[in-house]
Rosetta silent file (secondary structure, phi, psi, omega in degrees, C-alpha in Angstrom):
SEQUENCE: XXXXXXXXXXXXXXXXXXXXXXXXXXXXXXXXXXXXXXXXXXXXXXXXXXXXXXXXXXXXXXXXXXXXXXXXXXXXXXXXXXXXXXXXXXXXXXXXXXXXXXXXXXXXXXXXXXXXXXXXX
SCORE:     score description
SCORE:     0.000 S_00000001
   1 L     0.000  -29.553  178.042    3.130  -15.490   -2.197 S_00000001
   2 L   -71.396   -3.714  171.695    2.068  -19.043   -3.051 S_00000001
   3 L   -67.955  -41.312  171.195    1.244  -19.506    0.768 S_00000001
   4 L   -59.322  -16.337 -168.793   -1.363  -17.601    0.631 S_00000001
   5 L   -86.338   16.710  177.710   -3.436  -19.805   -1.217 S_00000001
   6 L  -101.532   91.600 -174.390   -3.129  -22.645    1.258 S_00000001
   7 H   -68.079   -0.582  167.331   -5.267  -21.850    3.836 S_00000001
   8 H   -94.056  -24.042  157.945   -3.894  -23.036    6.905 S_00000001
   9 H   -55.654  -38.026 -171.122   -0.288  -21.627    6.259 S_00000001
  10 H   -76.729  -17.811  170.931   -1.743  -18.750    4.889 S_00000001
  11 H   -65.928  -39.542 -177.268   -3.633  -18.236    8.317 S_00000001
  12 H   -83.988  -39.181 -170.977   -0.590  -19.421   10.694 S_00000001
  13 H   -85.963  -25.624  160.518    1.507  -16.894    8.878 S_00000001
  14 H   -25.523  -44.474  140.446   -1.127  -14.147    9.336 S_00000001
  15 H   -22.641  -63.596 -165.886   -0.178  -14.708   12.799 S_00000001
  16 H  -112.922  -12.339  175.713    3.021  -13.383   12.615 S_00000001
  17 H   -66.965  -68.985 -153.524    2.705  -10.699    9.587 S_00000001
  18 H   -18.379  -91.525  176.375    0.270   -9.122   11.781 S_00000001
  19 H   -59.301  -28.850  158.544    2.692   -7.838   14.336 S_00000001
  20 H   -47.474  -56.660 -172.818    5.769   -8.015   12.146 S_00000001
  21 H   -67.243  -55.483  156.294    3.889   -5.041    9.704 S_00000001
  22 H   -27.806  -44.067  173.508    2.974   -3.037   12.840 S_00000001
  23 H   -96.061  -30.122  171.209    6.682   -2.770   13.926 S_00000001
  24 H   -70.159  -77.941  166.943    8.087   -2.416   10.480 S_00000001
  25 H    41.901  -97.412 -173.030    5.469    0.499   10.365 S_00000001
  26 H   -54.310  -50.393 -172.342    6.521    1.994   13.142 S_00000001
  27 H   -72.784  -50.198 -169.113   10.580    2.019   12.521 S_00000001
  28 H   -78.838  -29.191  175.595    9.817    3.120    9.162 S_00000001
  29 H   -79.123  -20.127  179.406    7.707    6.061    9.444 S_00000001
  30 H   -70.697  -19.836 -173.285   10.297    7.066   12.490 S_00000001
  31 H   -51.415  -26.098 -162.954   12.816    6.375    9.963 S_00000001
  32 H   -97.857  -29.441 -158.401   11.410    9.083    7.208 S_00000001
  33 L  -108.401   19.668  177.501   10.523   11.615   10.523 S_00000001
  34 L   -42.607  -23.791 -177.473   13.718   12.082   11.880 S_00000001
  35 L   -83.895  -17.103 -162.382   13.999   15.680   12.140 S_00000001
  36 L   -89.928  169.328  164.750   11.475   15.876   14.375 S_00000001
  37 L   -47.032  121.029 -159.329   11.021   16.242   18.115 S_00000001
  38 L   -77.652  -11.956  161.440   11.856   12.543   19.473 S_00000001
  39 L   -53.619  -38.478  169.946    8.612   12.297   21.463 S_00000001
  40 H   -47.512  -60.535 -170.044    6.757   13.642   18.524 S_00000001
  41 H   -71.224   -7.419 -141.365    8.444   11.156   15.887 S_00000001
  42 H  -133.610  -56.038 -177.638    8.061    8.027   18.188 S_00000001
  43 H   -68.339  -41.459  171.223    4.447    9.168   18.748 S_00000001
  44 H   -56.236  -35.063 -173.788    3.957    9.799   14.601 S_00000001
  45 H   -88.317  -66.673 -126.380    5.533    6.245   14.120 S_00000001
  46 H   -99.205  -13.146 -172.566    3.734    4.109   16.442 S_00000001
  47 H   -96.520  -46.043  169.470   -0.119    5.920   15.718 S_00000001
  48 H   -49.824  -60.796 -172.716    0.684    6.640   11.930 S_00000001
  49 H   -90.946  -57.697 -175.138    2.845    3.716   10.590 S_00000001
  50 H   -58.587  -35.753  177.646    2.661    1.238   13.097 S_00000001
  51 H   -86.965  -13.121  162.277   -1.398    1.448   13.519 S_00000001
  52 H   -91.525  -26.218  178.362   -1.976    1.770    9.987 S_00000001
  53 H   -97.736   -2.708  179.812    0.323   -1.240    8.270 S_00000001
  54 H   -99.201  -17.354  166.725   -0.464   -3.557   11.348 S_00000001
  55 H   -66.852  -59.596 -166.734   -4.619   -2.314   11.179 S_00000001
  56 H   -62.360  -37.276 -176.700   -3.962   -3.297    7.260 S_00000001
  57 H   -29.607  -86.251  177.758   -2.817   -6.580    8.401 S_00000001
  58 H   -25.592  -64.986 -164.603   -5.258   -7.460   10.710 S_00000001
  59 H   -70.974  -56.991  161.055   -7.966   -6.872    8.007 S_00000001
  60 H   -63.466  -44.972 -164.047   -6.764   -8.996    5.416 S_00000001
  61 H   -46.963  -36.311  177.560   -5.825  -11.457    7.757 S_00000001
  62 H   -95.156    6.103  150.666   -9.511  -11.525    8.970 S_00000001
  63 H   -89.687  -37.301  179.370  -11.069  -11.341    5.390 S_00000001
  64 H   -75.803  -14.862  152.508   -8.929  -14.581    4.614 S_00000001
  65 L   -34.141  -69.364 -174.852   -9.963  -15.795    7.812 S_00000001
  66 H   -71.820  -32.735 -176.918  -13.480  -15.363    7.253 S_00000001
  67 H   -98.920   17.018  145.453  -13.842  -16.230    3.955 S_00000001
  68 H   -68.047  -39.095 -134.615  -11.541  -19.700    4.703 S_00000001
  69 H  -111.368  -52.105  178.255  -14.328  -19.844    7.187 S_00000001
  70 H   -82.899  -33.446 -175.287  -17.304  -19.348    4.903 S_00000001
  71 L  -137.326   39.026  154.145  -16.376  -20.662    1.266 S_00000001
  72 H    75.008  175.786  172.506  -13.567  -23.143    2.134 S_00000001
  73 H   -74.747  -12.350  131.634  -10.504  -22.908    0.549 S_00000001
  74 H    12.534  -83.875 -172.098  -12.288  -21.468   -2.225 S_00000001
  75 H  -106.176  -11.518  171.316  -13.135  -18.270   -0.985 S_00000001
  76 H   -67.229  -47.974 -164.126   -8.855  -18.117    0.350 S_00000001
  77 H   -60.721  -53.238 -165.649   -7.825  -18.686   -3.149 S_00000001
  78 H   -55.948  -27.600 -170.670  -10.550  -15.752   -4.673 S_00000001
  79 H   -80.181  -46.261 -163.137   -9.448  -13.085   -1.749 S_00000001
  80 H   -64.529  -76.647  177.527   -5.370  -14.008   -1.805 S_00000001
  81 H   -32.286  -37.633  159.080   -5.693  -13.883   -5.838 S_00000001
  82 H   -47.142  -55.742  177.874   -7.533  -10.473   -5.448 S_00000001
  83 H   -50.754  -53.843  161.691   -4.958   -9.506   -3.114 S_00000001
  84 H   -40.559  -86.600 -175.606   -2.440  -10.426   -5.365 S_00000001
  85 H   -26.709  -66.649 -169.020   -3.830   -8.939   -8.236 S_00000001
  86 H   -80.053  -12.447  155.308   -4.471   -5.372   -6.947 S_00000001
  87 H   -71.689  -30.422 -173.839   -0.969   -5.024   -5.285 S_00000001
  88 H   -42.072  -68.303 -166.409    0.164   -5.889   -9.049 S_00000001
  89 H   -66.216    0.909 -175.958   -1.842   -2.909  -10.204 S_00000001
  90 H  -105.735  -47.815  171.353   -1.232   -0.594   -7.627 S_00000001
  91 H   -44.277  -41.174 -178.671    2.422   -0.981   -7.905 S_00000001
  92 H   -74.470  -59.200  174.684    2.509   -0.445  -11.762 S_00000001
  93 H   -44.877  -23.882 -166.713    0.223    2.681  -10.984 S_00000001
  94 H   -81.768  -31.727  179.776    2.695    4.109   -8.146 S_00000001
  95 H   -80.521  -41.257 -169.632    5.810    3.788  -11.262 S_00000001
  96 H   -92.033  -14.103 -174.438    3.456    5.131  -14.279 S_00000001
  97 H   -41.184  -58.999  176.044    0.986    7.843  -11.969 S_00000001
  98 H   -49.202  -48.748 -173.942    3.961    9.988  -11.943 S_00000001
  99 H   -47.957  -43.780  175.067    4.951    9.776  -15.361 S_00000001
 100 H   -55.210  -34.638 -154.154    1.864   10.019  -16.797 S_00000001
 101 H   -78.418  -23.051 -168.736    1.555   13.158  -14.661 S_00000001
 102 H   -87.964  -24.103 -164.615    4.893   14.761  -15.731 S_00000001
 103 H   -76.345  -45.478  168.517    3.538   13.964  -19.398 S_00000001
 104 H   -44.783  -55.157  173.829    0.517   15.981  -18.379 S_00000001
 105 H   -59.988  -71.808 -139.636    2.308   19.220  -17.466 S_00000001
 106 H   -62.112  -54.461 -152.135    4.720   18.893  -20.346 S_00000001
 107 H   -68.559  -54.381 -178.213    1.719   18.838  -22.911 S_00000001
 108 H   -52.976  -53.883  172.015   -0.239   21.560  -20.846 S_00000001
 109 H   -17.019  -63.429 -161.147    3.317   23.776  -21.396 S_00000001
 110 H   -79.978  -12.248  167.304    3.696   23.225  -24.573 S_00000001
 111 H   -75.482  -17.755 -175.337    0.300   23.977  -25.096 S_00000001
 112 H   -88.847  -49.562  172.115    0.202   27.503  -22.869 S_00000001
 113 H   -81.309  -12.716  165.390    3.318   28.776  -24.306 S_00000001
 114 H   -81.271  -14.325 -177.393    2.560   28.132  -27.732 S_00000001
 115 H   -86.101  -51.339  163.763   -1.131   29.748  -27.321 S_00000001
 116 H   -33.867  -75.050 -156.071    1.058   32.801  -25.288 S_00000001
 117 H   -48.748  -47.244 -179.461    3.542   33.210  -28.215 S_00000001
 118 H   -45.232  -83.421 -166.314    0.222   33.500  -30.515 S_00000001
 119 H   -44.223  -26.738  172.484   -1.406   35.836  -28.436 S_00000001
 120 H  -109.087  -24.272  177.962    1.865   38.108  -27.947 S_00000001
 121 L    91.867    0.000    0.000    3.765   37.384  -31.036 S_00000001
């Protein structure tokens, strides 16, 4: 992770994440689709997985591109730190979304069946 903030490594490896994320992608969404038809699952992997994490690539690679291009090494550190940052928080959200969510129901429950039990005795 400390590569990115170097901008010509972090550029030269962009290079190869690109096409690396595109084929993990691909293998992984056939990996999850298995049941399916194999023309189907092969077609689901390479337009689904593969064109969406190697399209995500591409696009940071060519905002740290551009803004190595525009503010220097600068504007690499503020996008890669960004970058950084917001996988932090989206990771922590993907472990507590649920929880909070299970916390939600449980509350709503205990709140429906105790408002029932009133209401029926």
């Amino acid at each position: 992770m400390i590569v990115y903030f170097i901008p010509v490594l972090n550029d030269f490896l962009d290079l190869i994440e690109i096409p690396l994320a595109a084929i993990a992608g691909t293998i992984l969404t056939a990996t999850v689709t298995s049941d399916l038809d194999p023309f189907l699952r092969w077609s689901l992997a390479i337009i689904g997985g593969g064109a969406i994490a190697g399209g995500t690539g591409a696009v940071m690679g060519f905002t740290r591109l551009g803004s190595t291009a525009v503010a220097g090494p600068v504007g690499n550190i503020a996008v890669s730190t960004a970058e950084s940052a917001s996988s932090v928080v989206l990771s922590i959200l993907a472990i507590a979304a649920p929880i909070l969510v299970l916390l939600v129901v449980a509350v709503l429950c205990y709140f429906g069946f105790r408002q029932a039990k009133r209401r029926w005795g």
